[in-house]
VOTI-541024 format. One record per residue: residue in one letter; x, y, z of N, C-alpha, C, O in turn. Coordinates in steps of 0.05 Angstrom, whole numbers, plus 5000, padded with zeros to 4 digits. Atoms other than C-alpha are relative to their C-alpha. Layout:
// VOTI-541024
AXYZXYZXYZXYZ;...
This chain:
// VOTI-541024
X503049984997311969696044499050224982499950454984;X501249805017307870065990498650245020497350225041;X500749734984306670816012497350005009496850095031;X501249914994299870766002498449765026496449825039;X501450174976298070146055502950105028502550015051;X499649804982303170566099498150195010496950175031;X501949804993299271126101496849915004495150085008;X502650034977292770696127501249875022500049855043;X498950094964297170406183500250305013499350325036;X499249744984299271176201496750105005496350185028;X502949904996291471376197498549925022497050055036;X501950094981289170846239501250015027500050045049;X498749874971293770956291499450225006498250245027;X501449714991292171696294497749945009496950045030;X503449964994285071506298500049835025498649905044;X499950114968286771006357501850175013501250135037;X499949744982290471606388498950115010499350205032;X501449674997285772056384496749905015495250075024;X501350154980280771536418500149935024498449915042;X498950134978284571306462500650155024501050075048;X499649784980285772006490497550195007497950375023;X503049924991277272226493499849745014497649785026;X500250214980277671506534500850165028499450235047;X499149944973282471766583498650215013497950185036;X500949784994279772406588497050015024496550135045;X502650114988271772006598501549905031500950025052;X499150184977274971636652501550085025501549975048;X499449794969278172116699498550235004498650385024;X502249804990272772556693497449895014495750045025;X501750204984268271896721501850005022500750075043;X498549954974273571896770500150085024499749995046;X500349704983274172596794497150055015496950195036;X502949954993265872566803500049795023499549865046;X500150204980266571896839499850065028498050035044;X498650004980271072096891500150265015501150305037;X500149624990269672916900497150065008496450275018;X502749874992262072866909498950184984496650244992;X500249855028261473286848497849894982498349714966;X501949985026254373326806501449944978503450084974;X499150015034256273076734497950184989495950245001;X501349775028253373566674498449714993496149764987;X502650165007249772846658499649915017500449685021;X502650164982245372766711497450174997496550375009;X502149905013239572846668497849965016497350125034;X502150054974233972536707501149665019503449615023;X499950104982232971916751501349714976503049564985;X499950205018233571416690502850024984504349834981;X497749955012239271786648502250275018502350525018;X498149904977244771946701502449845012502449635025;X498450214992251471806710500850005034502149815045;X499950084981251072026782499349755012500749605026;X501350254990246171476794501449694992500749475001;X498150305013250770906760502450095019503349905032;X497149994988257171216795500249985025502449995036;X500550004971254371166863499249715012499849645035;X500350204994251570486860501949845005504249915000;X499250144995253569906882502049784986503249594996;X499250145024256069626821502950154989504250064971;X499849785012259970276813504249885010506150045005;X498250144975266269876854500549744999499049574989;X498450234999270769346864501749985024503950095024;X499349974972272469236932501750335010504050375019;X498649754999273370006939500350094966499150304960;X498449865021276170156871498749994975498349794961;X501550045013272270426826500149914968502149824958;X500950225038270070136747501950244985503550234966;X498049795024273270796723502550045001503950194987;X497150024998279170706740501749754993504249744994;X499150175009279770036715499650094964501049974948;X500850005025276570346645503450214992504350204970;X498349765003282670936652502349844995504249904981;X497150195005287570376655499949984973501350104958;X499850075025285170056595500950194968502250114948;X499549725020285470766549502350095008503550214990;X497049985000291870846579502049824990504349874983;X497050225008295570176562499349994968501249954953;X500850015031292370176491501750274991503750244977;X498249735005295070986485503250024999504750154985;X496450044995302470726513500349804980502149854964;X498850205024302370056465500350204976502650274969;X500749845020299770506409502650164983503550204960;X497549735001305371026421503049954992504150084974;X498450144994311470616436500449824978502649794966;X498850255017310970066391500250064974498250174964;X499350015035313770076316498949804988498449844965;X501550225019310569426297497650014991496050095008;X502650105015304769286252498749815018496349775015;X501150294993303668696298498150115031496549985045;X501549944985301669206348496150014996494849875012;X502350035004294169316320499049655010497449605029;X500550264978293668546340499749995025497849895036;X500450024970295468646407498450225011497950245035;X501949824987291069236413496449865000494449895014;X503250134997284968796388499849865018498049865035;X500050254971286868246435498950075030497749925045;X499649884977286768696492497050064995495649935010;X502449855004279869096465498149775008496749815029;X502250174999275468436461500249925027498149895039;X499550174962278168166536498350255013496150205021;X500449814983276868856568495550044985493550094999;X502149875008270268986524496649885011494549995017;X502250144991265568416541500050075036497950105047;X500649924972266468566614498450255008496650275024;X501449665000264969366601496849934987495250094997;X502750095011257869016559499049875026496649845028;X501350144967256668686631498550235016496250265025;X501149754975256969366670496850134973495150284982;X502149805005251569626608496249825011493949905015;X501950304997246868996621499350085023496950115028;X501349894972247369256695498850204997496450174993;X501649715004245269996687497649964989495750075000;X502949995012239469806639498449775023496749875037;X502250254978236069126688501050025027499349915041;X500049904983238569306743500650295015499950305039;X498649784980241569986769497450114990496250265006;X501649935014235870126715500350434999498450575007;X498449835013239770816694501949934978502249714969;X498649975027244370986638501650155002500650374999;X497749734999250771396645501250014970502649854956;X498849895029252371716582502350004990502849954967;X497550025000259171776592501049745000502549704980;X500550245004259271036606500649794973502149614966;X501150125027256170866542502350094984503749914975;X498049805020261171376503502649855003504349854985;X497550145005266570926525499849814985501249794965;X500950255015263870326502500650034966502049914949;X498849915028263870666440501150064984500550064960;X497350005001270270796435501649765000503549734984;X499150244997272070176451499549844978501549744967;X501750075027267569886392502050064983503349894970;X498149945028271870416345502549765002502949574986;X497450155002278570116371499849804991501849694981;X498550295007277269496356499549964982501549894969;X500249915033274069536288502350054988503349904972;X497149905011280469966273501749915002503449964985;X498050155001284869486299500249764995502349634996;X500650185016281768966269500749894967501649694955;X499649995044281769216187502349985009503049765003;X496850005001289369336210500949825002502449764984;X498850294992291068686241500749794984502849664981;X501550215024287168236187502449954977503149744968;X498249855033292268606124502349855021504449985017;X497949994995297568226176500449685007502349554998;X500750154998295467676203496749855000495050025004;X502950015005288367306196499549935035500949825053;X500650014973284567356258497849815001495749904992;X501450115017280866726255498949915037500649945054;X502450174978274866376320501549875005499649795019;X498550154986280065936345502250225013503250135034;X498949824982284066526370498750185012500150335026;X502849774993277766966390499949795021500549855045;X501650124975275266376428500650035031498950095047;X498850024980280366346485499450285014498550325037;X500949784987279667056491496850135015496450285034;X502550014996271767026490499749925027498750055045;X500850184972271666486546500750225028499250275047;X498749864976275966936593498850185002497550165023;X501649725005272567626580497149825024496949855048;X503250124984265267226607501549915028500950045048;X500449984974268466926663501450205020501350215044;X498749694975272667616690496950114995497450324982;X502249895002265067826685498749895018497550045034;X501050104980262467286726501350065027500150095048;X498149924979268167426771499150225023499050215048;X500549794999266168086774497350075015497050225034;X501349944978260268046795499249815024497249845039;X501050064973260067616848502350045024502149935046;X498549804988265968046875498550255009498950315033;X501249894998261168586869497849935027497950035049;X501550074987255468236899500549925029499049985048;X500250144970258467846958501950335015503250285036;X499349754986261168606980497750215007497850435017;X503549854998253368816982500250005032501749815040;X500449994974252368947056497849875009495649985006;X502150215004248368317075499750065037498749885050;X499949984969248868607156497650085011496650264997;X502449875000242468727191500750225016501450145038;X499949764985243369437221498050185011498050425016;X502449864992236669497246499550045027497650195032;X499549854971238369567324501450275005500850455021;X498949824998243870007305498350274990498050465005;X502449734995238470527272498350045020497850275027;X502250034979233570347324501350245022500350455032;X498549794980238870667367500250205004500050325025;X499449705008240671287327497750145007497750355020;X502949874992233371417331498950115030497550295040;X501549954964232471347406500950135011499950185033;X499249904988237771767416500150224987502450304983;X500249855026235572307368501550064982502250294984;X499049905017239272327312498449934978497349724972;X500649975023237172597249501850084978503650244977;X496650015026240772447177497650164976495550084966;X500349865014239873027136500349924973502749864971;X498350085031240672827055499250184980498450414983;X500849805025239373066987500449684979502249504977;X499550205021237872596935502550014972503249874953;X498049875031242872986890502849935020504750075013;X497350014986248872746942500549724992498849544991;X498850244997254172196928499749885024498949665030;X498850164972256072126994498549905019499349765037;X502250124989248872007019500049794989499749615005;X501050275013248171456973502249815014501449655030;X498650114987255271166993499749955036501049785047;X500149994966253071287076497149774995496549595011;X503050214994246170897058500949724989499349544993;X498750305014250370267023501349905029500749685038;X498950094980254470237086497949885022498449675032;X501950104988248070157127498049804985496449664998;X502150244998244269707089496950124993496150354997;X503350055001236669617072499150295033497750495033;X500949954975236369857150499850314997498250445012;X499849595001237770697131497050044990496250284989;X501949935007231370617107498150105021496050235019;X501649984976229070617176500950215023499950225045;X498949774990233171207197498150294998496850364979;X501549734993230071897225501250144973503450064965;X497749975032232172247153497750304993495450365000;X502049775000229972897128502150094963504550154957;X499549845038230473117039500050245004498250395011;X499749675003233073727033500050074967500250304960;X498949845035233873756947496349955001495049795014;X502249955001227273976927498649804981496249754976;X500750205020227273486879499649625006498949434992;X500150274991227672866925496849905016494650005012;X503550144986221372476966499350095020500650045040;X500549874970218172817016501350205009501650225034;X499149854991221873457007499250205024496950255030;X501049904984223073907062502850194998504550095012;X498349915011228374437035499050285022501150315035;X500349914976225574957089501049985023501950165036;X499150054973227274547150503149984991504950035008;X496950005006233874477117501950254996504450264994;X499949714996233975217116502050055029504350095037;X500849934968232175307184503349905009505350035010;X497950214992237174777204502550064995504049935008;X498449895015242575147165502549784990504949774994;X499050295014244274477127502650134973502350044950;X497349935022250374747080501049734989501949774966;X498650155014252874057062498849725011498449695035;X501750294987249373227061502349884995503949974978;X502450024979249672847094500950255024503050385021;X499949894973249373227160497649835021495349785016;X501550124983246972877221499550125026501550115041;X501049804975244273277278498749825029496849685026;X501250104983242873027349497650195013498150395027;X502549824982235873337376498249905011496649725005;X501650074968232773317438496550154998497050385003;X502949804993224973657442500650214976500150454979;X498949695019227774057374501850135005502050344993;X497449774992233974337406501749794993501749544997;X497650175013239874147373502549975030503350115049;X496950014978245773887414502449944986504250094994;X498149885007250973717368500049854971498749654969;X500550125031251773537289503049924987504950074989;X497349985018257373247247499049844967497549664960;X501049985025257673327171501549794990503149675004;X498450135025260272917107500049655010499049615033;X499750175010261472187095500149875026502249945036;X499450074964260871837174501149654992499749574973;X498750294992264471077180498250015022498350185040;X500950144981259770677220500649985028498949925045;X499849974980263770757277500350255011499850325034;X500349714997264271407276496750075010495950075033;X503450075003256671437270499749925025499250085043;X500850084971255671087329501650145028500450165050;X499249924983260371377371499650235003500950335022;X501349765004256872057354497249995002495650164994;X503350004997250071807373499349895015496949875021;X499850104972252671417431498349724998496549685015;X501350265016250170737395501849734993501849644970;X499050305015254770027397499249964971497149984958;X500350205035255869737330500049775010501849675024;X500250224994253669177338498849804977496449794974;X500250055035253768787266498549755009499549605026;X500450254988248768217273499649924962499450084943;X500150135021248267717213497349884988497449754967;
């Protein structure tokens, strides 16, 4: 092999290295935020925020979240990359990029028309993703020609693990009406402390449904609707959610962080009772 089309195979592998490892990096740091309750540094406002994308509903796969399917992908590209001696690798890195990429162009389709946010970090992968395959593209081409009859198969599949996707997503939407079960919480005073700046509020209001809307509820971030960062004072709210039972204003007893529905009810002295 002439030295100097060596030395653009050794380049472009560095450069899918060195991608492949600001991937991993994006992707357990979407992770770590996911799963710790942890403000991201981009949660700019209501529109450009990857809190607001990492909390949704979209944010998930029966449990398991999108970043951890994106951490895979920057990991098996980083291990082919590493491992393999062949030229014929850049092929199998494009193969892999276009399957995984049209699905990751699904989740941006969501954030802009529906989650109607933008996680920056997000996007930054995407764009990474873009390089790889570009790069493993010019490489491939100099090896074999990469011609619409081998794209296609991969095309087709990419769209429908997308359709897949979301109506995996969707039919895991909480379609339950839980509007006795608040009715309940209410009658038996409980009040759900939040902060619009909390994961775990957003994840406790998915589990309930449309119906949390109809929950006794009190904003404590000064920045949310109808703040009331005072009574959250008073209240000596340290951490959302927090749910407090009170009688005439006297508290009787509160429990903090992330509640399971049954939990919830058995702390507010309220059957679950899931009607359809």
């Amino acid at each position: 092999m002439p030295a100097e089309k060596k030395h653009h195979y050794s380049f472009v592998k560095i450069f899918i290295v060195i991608l492949s490892l600001i991937g991993v990096g994006i992707m357990s740091y979407l992770t770590y935020i996911h799963y710790t309750n942890t403000r991201s540094f981009c949660d700019l406002s209501e529109t450009v925020s990857c809190d607001v994308v990492t909390t949704s509903i979209y944010s998930e796969i029966f449990g398991v979240p999108i970043s951890i399917m994106g951490l895979g992908y920057f990991l098996t590209v980083l291990l082919i990359i590493l491992l393999s001696k062949s030229k014929k690798v850049f092929q199998l890195i494009f193969f892999l990029t276009i399957l995984m990429l049209i699905p990751s162009l699904y989740f941006s389709i969501l954030e802009i028309f529906v989650i109607k946010a933008v996680c920056i970090l997000c996007e930054a992968s995407k764009t990474l993703m873009i390089l790889i395959l570009l790069s493993s593209f010019f490489a491939a081409r100099k090896i074999t020609p990469v011609t619409f009859r081998i794209l296609a198969p991969l095309i087709i599949t990419g769209v429908v693990m997308s359709f897949v996707i979301y109506f995996m997503q969707t039919g895991s939407v909480v379609k339950k009406d839980y509007s006795s079960f608040v009715a309940c919480l209410n009658k038996n005073g409980v009040v759900y402390y939040k902060s619009v700046k909390c994961n775990n509020c957003k994840r406790q209001e998915k589990l309930l449904g449309e119906a949390y809307k109809k929950l006794n509820s009190v904003e404590c971030h000064p920045e949310g609707p109808n703040p009331k960062p005072e009574l959250c004072l008073e209240k000596k709210i340290s951490k959302t959610p927090t749910f407090i039972i009170e009688k005439n204003g006297v508290e009787g007893k509160r429990v903090e962080g992330l509640q399971p529905l049954e939990k919830l009810g058995a702390f507010g002295g309220c059957p679950l009772e899931e009607k359809k």
